[in-house]
Backbone as CSV, one residue per row, in Angstrom:
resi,resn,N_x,N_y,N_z,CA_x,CA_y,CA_z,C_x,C_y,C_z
1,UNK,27.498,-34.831,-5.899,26.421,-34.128,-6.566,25.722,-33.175,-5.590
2,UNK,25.467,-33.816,-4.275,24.810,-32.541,-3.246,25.537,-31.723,-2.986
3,UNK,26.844,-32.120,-2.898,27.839,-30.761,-2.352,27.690,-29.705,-3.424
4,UNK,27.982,-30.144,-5.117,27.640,-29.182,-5.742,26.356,-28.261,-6.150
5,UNK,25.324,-29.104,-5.541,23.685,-28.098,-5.178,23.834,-27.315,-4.582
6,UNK,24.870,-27.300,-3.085,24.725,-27.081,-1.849,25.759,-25.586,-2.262
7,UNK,26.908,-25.969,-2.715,27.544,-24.770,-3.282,26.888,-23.617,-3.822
8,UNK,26.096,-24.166,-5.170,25.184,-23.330,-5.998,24.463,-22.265,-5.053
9,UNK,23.550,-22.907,-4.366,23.070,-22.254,-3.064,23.507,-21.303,-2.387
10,UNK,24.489,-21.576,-2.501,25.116,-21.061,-1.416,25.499,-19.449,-2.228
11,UNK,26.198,-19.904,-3.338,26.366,-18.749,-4.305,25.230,-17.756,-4.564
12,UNK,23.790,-18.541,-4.715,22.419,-17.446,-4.964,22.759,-17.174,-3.769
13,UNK,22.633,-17.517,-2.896,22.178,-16.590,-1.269,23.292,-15.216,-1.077
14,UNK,24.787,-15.699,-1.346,25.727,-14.354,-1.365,25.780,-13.189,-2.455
15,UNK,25.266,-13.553,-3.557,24.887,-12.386,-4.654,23.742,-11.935,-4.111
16,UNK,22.687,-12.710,-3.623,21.120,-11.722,-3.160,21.262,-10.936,-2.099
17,UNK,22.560,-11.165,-1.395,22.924,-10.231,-0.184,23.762,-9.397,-0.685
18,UNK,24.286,-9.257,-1.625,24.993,-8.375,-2.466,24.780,-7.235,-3.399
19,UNK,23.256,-8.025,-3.924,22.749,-7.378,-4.829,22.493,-5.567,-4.269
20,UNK,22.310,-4.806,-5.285,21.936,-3.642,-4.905,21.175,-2.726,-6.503
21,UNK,20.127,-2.610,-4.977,19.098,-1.660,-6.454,18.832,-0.782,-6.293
22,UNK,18.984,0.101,-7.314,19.038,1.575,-7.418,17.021,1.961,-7.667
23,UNK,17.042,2.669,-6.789,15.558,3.397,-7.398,15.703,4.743,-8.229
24,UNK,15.041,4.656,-9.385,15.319,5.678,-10.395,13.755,6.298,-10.144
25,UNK,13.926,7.912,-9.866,12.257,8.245,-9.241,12.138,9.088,-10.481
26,UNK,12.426,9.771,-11.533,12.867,10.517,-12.706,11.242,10.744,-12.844
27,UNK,10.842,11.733,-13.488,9.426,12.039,-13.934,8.494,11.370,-12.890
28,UNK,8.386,10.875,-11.860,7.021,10.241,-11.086,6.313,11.610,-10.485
29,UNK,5.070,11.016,-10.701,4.310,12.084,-10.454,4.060,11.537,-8.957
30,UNK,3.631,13.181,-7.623,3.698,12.302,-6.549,2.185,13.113,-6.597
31,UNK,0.922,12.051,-5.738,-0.054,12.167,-5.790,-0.982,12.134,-4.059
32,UNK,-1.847,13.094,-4.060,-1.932,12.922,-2.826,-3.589,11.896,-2.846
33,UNK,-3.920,11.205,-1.867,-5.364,10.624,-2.206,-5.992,10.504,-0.769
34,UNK,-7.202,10.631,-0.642,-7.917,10.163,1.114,-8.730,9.253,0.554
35,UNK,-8.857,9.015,-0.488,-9.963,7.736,-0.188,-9.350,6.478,-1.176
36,UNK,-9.569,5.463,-1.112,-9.336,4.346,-1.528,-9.983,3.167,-2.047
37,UNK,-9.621,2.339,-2.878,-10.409,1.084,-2.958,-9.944,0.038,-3.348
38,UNK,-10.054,-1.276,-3.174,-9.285,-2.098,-3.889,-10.264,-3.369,-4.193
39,UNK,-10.290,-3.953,-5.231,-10.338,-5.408,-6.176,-9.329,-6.393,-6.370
40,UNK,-9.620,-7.359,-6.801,-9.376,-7.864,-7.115,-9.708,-9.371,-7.952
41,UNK,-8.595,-9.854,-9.052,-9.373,-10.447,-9.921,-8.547,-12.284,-10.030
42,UNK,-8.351,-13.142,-10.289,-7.621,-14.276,-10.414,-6.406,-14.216,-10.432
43,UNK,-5.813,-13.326,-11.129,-4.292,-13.097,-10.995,-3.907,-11.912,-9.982
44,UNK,-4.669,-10.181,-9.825,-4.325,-9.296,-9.803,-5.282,-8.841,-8.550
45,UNK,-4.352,-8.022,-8.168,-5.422,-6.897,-7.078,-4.838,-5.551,-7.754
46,UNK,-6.316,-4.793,-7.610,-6.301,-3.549,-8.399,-6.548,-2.353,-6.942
47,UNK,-5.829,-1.186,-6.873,-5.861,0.077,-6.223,-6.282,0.944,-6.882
48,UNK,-7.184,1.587,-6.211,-7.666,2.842,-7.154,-7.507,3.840,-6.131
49,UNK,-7.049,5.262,-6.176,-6.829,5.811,-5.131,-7.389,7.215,-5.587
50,UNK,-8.262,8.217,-4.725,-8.590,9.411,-5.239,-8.808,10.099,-3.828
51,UNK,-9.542,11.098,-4.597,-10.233,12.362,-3.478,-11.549,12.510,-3.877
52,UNK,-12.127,12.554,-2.687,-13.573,13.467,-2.304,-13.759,14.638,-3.336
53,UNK,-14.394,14.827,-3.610,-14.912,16.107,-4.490,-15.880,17.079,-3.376
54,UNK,-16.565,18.167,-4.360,-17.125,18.764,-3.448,-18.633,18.956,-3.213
55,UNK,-19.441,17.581,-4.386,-20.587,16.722,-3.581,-19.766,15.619,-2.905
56,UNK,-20.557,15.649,-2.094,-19.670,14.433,-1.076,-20.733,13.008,-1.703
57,UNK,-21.100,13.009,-2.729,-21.704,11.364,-3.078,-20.699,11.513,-3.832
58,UNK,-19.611,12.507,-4.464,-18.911,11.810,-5.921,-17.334,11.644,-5.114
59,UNK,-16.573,10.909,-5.647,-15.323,10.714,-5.416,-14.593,10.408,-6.830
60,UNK,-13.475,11.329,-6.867,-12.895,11.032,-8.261,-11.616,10.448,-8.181
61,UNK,-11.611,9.307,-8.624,-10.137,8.534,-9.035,-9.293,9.320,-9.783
62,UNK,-8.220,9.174,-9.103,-7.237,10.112,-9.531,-5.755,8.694,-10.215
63,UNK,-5.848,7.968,-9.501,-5.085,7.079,-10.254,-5.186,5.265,-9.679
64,UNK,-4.957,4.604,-10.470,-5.484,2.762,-10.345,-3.860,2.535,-10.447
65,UNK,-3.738,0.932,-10.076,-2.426,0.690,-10.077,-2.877,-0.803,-9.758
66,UNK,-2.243,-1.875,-10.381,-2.822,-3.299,-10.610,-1.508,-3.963,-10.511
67,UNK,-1.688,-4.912,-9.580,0.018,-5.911,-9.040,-0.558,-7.189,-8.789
68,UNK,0.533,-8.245,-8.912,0.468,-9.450,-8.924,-0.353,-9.578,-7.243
69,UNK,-0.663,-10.651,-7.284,-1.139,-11.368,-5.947,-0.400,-11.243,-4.915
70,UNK,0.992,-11.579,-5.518,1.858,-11.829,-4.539,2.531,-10.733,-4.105
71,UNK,2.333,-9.447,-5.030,3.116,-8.418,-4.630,2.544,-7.344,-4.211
72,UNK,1.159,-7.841,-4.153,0.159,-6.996,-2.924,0.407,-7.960,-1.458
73,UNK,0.207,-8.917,-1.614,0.399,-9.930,-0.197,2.376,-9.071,0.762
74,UNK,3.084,-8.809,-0.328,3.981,-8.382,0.089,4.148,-6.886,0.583
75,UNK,2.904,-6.391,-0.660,2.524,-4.373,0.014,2.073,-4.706,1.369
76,UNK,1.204,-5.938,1.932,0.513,-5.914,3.056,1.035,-6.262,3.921
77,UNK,2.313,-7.227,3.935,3.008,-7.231,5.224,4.038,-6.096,5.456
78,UNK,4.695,-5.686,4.175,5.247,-4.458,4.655,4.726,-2.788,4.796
79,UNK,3.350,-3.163,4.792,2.596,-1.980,4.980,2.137,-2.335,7.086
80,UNK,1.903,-3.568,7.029,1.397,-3.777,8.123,2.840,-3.496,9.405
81,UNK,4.181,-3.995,8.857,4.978,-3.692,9.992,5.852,-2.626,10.150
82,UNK,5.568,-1.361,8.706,5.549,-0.092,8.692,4.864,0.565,9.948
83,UNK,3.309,0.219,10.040,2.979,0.882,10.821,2.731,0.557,12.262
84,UNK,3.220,-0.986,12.609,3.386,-1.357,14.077,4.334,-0.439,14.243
85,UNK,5.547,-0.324,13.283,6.659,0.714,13.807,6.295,1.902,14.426
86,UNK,5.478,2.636,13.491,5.021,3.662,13.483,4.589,4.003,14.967
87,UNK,2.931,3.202,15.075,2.688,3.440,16.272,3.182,2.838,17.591
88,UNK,3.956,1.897,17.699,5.189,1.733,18.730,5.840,3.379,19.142
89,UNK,6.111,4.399,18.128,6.875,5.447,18.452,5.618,6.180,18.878
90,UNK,4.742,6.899,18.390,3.685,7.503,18.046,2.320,7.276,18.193
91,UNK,2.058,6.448,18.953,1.053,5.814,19.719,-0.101,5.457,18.448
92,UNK,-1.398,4.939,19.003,-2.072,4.461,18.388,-2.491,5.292,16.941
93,UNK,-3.034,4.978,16.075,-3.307,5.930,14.934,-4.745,5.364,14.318
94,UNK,-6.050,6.582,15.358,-7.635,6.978,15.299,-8.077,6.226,14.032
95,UNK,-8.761,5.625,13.489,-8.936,5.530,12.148,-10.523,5.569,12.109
96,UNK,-11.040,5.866,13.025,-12.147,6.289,13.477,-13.211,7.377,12.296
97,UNK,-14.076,7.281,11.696,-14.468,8.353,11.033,-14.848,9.653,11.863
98,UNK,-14.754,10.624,11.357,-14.964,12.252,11.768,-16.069,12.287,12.020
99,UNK,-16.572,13.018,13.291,-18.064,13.057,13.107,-18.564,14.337,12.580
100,UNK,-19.791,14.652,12.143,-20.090,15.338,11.218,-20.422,16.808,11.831
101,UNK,-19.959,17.871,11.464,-19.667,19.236,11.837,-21.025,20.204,11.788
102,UNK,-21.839,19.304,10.474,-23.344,19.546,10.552,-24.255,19.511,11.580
103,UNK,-24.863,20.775,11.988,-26.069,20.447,12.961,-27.131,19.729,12.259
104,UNK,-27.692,18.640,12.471,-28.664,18.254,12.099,-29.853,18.851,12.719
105,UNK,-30.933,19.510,11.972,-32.364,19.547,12.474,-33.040,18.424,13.332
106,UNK,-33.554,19.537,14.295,-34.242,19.134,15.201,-35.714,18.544,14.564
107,UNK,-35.891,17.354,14.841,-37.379,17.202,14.211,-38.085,16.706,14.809
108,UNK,-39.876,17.280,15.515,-40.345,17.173,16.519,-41.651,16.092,16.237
């Protein structure tokens, strides 16, 4: 009886190394965004991603996007060793905010 578990096994593991998936990109819209935010709720974490406008109190969402728990936990490790890669080649990457280009008044 274990040998035939052990087989089974053995069979998922050589089709999942086999498997192959096609990405179909057909109509996606590609979107550019600088600012970000994210939630989340019992099941879901939610992304909302936009741009600055041109009062700088408004920011407009340009598009949300809502994934399982687990398949944000999985955006985050392969987001996180994306960019060890990254800066391994390309050194550290500033994330520092800009400082502001405005002279502020002098006030005496």
């Amino acid at each position: 009886m274990e040998n035939n578990h052990q087989e089974k096994e053995k069979n998922v593991q050589k089709n999942a190394q086999t498997r192959q998936i096609r990405f179909v990109e057909e109509g996606v819209k590609t979107q550019y965004a600088n600012v970000f935010n994210i939630g989340f709720g019992a099941e879901e974490v939610v992304f909302l991603f936009g741009n600055h406008s041109v009062d700088p109190n408004i920011v407009r969402i340009e598009s949300k996007m809502a994934v399982s728990i687990k398949t944000a936990k999985r955006l985050a490790v392969t987001l996180g060793n994306l960019l060890r890669r990254y800066e391994a080649i390309h050194g550290e990457i500033d994330i520092t905010p800009p400082k502001s280009t405005e002279e502020k008044p002098h006030i005496q």
